[in-house]
N, C-alpha and C positions, 0 to 999 in steps of 0.2 A: 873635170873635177867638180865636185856639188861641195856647197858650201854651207856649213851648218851655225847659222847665230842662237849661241845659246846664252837667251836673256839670264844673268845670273838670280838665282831663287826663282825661278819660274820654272816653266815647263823640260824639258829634257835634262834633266840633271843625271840621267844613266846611259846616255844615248851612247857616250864615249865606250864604255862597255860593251852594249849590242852591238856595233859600228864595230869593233875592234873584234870578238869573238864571230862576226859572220864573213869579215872582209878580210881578215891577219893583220894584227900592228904594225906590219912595214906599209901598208895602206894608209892608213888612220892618222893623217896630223892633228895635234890641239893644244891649242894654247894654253900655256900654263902645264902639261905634260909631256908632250915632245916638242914643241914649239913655241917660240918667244915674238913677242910683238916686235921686235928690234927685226930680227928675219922673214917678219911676213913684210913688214914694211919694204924689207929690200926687195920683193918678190920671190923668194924662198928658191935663191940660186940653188940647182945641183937636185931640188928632193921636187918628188910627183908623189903625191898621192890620189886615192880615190874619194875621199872625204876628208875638207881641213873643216872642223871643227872648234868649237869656245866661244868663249868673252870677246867674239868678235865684230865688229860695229863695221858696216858698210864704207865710212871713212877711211877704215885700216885699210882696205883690200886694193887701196887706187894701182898699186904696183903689180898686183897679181894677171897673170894671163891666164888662157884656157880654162874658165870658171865656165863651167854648160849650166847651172842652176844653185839657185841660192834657195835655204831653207827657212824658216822658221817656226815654231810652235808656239800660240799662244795660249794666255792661262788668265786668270784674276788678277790684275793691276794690285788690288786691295791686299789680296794674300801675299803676293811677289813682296810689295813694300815690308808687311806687316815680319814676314820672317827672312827680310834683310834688314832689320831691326832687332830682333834677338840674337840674331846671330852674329852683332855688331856687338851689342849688349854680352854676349858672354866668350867675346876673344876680346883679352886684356890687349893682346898687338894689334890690332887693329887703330889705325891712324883718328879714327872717330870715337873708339869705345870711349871716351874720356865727355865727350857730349852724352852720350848715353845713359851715363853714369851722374849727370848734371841737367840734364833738363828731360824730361818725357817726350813721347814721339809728341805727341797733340802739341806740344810747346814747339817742339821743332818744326811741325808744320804751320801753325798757326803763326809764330814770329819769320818766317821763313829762313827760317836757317839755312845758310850755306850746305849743309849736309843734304836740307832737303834737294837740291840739285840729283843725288847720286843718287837719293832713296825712292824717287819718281818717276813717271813716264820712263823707265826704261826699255819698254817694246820702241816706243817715239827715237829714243837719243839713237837706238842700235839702228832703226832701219834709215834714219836719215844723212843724206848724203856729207861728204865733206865740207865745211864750208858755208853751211845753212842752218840757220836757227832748225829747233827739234820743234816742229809741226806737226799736225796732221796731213797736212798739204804737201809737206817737203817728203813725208816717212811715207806715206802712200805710193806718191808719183814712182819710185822706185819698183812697185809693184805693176806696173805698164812697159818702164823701161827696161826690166831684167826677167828673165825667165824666175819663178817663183813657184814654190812647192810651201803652200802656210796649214799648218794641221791646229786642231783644240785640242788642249789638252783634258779638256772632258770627252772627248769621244779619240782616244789615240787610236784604235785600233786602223781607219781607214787611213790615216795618216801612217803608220808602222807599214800597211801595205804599199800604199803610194812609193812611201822612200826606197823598200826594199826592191819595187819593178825599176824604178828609174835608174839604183843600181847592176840593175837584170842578174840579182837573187830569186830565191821563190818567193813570194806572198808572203809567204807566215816566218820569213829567216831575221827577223827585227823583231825584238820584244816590244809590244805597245806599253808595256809598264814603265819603259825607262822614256816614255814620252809624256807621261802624268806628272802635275803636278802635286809637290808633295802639300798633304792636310795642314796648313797654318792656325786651325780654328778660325774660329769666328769674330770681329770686334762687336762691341755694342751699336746699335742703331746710331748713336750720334761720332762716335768714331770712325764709324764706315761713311757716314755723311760726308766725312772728315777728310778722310782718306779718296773718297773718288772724287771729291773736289781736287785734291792736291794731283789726283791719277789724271786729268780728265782728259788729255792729250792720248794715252795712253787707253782711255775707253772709247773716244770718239775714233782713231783708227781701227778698233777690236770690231766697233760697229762697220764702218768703211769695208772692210774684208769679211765682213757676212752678210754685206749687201752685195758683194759682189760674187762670193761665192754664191749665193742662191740655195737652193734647197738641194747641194753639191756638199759630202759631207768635207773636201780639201777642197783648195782653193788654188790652181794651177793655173801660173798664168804665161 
């Protein structure tokens, strides 16, 4: 089973889709769609799939068996935050909209608000282990001890290939578009100052896996 961490607002936000139209939905588990955090925890008595998928963090998976490869895609720290912040901003249920609506992101990062926790370093929170503060040192190490497939989401196409061989489809049976991340725009020079301060966990690993990827357009380890 290959495992797919999908940073939320970052890169593969259609992967669910491709994944499910090239493999068949009785393949495809994901969280929040077919699958609940409560039953991955138990180690997902009774169901096999070919790819579990979502909002899944390296800490959820301790129960799970026969995982052959974990995925990731990464994207802009900056943009990830910037539109998990609008999107917070315009769902009135959402548990935070009510900060949103009270103070500006710059305030919330600057005062560090408890929100900023959720709104940050999430490549960092997702790839590190149970149990370990969200480092660079802790979210890396993972990438030595587990088999790893990490693609950019500015260049998806050789990562849409990657994925698709290791599930031994053809090369081109993955749409790279659902491995892009989506256009957040741009903030001004002093708010993106702003922002990869508040990211910097989250840039310093980005760096990490393109120093080691090398002049390799994935990063398979």
């Amino acid at each position: 089973m290959i495992v797919f961490l999908q940073i939320p607002f970052g890169a593969g936000m259609g992967a669910y889709e491709t994944l499910r139209a090239a493999l068949g939905a009785e393949h495809v588990g994901w969280v929040g769609r077919n699958v609940s955090i409560d039953a991955l925890r138990k180690g997902l008595p009774g169901r096999q799939y070919k790819v579990l998928g979502g909002a899944i963090t390296m800490a959820h998976l301790e129960a799970l068996e026969g995982i052959s490869l974990f995925t990731v895609v990464t994207s802009d720290p900056v943009a990830r935050t910037l539109g998990q912040w609008v999107s917070v901003e315009q769902n009135s249920e959402h548990p935070q909209h009510v900060v949103s609506q009270t103070l500006f992101l710059r305030e919330v990062l600057e005062l560090n608000h408890p929100f900023t926790g959720l709104l940050t370093n999430a490549l960092t929170r997702f790839l590190t282990p149970s149990r370990k503060p969200p480092t660079v040192g802790f979210a890396t190490s993972v990438l030595s001890e587990y088999p790893f497939l990490v693609g950019d989401a500015a260049n998806p196409e050789p990562y849409a290939e990657a994925l698709a061989t290791e599930l031994g489809l053809a090369p081109d049976a993955l749409d790279a578009d659902a491995f892009r991340a989506r256009n957040r725009g741009q903030p001004n020079e002093e708010m993106r100052k702003l922002l990869e301060k508040a990211n910097l966990e989250d840039i310093r690993v980005i760096k990490e896996i393109a120093r080691r990827r090398g002049d390799q357009p994935v990063l398979r380890t």
